[in-house]
C-alpha positions in Angstrom: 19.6 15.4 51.4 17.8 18.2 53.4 15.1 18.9 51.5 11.3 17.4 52.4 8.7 15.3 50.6 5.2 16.8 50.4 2.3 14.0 48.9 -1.0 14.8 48.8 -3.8 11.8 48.3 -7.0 12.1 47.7 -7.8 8.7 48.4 -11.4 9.2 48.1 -11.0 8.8 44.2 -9.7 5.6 44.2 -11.1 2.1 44.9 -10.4 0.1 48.2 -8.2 -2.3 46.8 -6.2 0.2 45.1 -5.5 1.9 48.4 -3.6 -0.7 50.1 -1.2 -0.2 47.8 -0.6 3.0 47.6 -0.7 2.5 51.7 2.1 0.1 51.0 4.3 2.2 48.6 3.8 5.6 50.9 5.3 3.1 53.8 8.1 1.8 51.5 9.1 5.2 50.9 9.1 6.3 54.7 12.0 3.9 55.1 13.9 6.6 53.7 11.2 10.0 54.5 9.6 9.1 57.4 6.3 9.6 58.3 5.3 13.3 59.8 2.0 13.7 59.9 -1.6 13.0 58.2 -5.1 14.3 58.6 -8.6 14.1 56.6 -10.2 12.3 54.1 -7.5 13.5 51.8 -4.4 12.3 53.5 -1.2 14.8 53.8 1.9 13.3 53.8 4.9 15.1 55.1 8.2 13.2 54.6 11.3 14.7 55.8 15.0 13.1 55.8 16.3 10.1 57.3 18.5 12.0 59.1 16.2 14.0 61.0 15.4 11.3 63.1 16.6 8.2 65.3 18.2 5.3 63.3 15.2 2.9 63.8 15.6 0.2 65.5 16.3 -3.0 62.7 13.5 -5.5 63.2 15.5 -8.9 61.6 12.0 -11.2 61.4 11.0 -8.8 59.1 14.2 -8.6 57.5 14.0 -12.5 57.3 10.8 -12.1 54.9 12.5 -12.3 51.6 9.3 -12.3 49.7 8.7 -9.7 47.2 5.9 -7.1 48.3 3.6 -4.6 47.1 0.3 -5.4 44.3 0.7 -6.3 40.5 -2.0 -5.1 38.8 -3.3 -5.7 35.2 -6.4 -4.0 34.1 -7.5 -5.9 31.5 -10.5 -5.8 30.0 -13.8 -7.4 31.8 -13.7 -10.9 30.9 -16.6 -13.5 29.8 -15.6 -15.9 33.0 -13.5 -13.4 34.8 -10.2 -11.7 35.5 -7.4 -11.0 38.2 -7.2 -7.5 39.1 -4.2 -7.2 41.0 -2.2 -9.8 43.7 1.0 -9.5 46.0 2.4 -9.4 49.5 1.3 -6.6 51.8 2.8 -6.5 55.2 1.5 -3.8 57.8 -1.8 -3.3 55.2 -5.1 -3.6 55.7 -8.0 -1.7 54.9 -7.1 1.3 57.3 -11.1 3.1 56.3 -14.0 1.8 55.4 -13.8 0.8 52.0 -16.3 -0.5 49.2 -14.0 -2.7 47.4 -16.4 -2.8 44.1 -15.0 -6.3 43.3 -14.6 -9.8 45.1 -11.5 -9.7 47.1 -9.5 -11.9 49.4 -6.3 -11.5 51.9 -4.9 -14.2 54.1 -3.1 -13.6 57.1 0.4 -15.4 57.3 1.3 -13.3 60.2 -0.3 -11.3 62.8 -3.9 -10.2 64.3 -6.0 -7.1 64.3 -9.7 -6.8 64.0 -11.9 -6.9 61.2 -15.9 -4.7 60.5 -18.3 -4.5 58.0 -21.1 -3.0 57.2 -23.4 -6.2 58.2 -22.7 -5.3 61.5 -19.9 -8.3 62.0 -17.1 -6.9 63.9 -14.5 -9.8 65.4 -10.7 -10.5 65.9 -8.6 -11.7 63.1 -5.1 -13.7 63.7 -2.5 -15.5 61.6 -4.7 -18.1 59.7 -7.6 -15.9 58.4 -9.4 -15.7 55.3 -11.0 -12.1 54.6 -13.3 -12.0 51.6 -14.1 -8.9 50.5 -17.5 -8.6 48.5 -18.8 -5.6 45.4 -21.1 -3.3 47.6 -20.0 -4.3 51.6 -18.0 -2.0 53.0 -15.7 -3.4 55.9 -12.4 -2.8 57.2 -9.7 -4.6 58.6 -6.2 -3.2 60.3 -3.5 -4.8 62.0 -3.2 -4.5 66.3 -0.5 -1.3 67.0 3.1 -2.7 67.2 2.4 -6.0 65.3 3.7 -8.0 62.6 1.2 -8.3 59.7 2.0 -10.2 56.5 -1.1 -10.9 54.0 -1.9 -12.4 50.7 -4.0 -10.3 48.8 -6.0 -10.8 45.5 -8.5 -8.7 44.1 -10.9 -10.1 41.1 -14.0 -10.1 39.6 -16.3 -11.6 37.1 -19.7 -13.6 36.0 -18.1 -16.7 37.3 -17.6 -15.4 40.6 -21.2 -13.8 40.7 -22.1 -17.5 40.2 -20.3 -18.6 43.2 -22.0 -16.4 45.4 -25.6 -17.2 44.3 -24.8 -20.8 44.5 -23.9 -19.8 48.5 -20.4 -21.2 47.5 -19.0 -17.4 48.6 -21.4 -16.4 51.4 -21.1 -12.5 52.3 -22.8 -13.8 56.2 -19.4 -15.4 56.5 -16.7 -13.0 55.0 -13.8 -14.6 57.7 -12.7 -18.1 57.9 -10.0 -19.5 59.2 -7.5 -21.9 57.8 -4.6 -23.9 58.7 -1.8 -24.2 57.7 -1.7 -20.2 56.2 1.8 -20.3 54.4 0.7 -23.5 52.0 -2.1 -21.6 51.0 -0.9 -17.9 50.2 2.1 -19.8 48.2 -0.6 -21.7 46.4 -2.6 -18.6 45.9 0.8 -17.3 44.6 1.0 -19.6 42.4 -2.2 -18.6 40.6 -0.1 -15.9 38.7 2.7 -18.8 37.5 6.6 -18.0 37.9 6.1 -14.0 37.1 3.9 -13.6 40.4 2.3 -10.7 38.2 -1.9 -11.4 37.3 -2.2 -11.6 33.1 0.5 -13.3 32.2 -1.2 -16.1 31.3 -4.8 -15.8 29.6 -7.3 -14.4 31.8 -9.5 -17.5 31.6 -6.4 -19.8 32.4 -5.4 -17.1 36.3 -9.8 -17.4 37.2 -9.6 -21.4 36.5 -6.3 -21.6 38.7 -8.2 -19.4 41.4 -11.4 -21.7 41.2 -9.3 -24.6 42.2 -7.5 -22.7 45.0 -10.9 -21.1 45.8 -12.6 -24.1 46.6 -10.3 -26.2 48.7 -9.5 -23.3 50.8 -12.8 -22.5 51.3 -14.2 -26.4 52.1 -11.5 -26.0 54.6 -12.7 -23.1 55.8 -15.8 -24.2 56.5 -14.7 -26.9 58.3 -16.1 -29.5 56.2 -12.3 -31.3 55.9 -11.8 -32.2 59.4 -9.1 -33.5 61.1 -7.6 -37.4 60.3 -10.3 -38.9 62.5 -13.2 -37.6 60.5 -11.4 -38.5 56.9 -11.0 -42.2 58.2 -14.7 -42.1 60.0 -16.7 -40.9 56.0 -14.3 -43.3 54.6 -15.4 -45.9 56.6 -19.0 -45.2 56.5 -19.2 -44.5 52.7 -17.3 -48.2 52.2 -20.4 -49.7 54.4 -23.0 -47.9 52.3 -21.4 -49.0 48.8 -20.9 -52.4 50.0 -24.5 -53.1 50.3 -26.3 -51.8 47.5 -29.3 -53.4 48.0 -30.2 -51.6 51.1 -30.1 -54.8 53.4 -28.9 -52.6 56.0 -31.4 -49.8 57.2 -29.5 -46.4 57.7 -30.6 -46.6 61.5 -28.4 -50.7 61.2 -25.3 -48.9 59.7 -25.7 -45.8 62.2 -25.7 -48.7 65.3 -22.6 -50.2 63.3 -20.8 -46.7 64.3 -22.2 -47.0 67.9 -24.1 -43.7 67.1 -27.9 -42.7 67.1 -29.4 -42.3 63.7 -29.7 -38.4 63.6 -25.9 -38.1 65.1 -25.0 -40.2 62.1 -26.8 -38.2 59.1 -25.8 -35.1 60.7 -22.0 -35.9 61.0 -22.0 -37.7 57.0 -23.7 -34.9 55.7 -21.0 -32.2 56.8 -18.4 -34.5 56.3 -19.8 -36.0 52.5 -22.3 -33.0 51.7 -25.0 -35.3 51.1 -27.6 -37.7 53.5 -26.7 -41.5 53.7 -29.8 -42.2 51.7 -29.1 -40.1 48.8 -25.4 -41.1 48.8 -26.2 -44.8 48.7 -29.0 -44.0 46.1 -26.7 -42.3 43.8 -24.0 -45.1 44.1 -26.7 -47.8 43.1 -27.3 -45.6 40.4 -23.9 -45.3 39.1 -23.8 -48.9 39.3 -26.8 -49.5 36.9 -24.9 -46.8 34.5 -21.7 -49.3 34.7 -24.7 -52.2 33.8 -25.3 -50.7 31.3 -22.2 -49.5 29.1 -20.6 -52.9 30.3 -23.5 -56.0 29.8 -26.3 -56.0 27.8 -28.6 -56.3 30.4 -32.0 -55.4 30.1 -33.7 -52.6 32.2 -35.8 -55.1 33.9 -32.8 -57.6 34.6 -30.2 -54.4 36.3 -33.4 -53.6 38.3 -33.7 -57.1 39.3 -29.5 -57.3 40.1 -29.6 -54.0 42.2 -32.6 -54.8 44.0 -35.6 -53.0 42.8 -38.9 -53.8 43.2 -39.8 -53.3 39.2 -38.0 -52.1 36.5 -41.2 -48.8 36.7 -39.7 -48.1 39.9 -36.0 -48.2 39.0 -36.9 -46.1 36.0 -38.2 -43.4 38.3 -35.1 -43.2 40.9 -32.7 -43.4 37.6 -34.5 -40.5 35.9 -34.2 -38.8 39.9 -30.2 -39.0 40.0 -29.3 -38.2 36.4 -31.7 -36.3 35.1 -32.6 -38.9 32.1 -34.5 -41.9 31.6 -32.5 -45.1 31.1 -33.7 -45.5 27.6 -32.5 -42.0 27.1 -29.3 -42.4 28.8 -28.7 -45.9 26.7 -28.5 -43.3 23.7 -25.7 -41.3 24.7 -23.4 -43.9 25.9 -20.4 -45.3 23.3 -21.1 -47.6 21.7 -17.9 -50.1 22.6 -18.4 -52.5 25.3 -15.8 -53.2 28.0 
């Protein structure tokens, strides 16, 4: 061939997420037309024949990636819980501008580092191992370092469900970068959200935002660091088996913190990151769900579980029951089955 390629973009009409891919297919097609030149907001593309230039040298770690790239999209209509706009691999993407992404997005780094803004004013390094969640109204950016590898999971979606997330704090736009171990796992389990096509609505819409709720949240209590290493998984079990073996409270929380060689506020504060709730109210709510076994199990009377678990009066165990579940026990006696164990 010795003819030229001449594509114009205008990228300013489409959305951020769309123009990673067309970033991606303009760099699949440079293989072949390499790049010439760009310049502006609209970007031109000048793509002349292969043979115009050096053979490139053949980089075999990226040939080694077998993995399928470029976004699937399916624009489906706006679901009640939510929908999967489009999903893929990326490598040597990025948001290369600033970029409004006008839905919830996320990309995890399998391979490489570069550097990652927004308009928040966060600006910090990003390597192999980050999460980048993008958020409807932020703009940011992210881009690979010159001269390096970059391989990303990206996933853009949207939805009432998701809007719930965030005001629960669950998706916190003061923390859009986390980082995680163990990156590969996770972008194949992210992967998997779209089943064995690897394309978003194949399945149901409700069916893809479920699977990415799941995926969502064990990435992201990872993320925060809530998980902790083998150490601090044996450590809460530990201490969660000394609070439910002594329902009654016989040992004060400052007793089972001295038990751990700790002081008191080291304990709390270490249980609650690693549980997500305080000693006292985990024990409370295990009493609790003790009475609630009492109860579908025995016929024990109000006043006799009270007595069992250690309450002062059956008035005061009525009062902490209605405090954990939301019901009285005479109101939570009515909605039990009726079969005894």
């Amino acid at each position: 061939m010795d003819h030229c390629w001449l594509m114009l973009v205008d990228f300013e009409t489409y959305p951020g997420w769309a123009f990673v891919e067309i970033m991606s297919e303009i760099r699949a097609l440079s293989t072949e037309f390499p790049l010439f030149a760009s310049s502006g907001t609209s970007d031109l593309w000048i793509m002349q024949p292969a043979a115009s230039y050096p053979t490139p040298a053949v980089n075999r770690e990226e040939m080694a990636d077998s993995r399928p790239h470029g976004l699937r999209f399916h624009h489906a209509t706006p679901q009640r819980l939510g929908r999967i706009l489009a999903a893929g691999w990326l490598t040597h993407a990025g948001m290369q501008e600033w970029r409004d992404p006008g839905h919830y997005s996320l990309a995890l780094v399998v391979r490489g580092g570069g550097n990652y803004e927004d308009g928040h004013g966060l600006a910090q390094q990003i390597a192999e191992g980050c999460l980048v969640l993008g958020f409807p109204g932020l703009r940011h950016f992210y881009r690979p370092l010159p001269d390096t590898l970059w391989t990303e999971f990206y996933l853009v979606f949207d939805g009432p469900v998701f809007g719930l997330w965030e005001s629960s704090g669950l998706l916190d736009r003061a923390m859009p970068v986390m980082q995680i171990r163990n990156a590969e796992h996770w972008a194949r389990k992210l992967e998997s959200i779209l089943g064995p096509s690897g394309r978003p609505g194949t399945d149901p819409a409700w069916i893809e935002v479920c699977r990415l709720q799941s995926v969502l949240a064990e990435l992201l209590w990872q993320g925060t660091g809530r998980t902790g290493g083998q150490d601090d998984l044996e450590w809460a079990l530990r201490a969660r088996a000394m609070l439910e073996s002594d329902p009654r409270g016989g040992l004060s929380i400052a007793e089972v913190a001295a038990r751990f060689a700790m002081p008191t506020h080291a304990f709390r504060q270490r249980f609650k990151h690693l549980v997500g709730e305080s000693p006292a109210r985990y024990r409370s709510a295990r009493i609790i769900d003790r009475a609630c076994e009492l109860m579908q199990t025995t016929t024990l009377l109000d006043k006799q579980i009270a007595d069992h678990l250690g309450f002062c009066d059956e008035f005061y165990f009525s009062r902490r029951f209605r405090e954990i579940t939301g019901k009285s026990p005479s109101e939570f006696r009515a909605i039990l089955p009726q079969g005894r164990v």
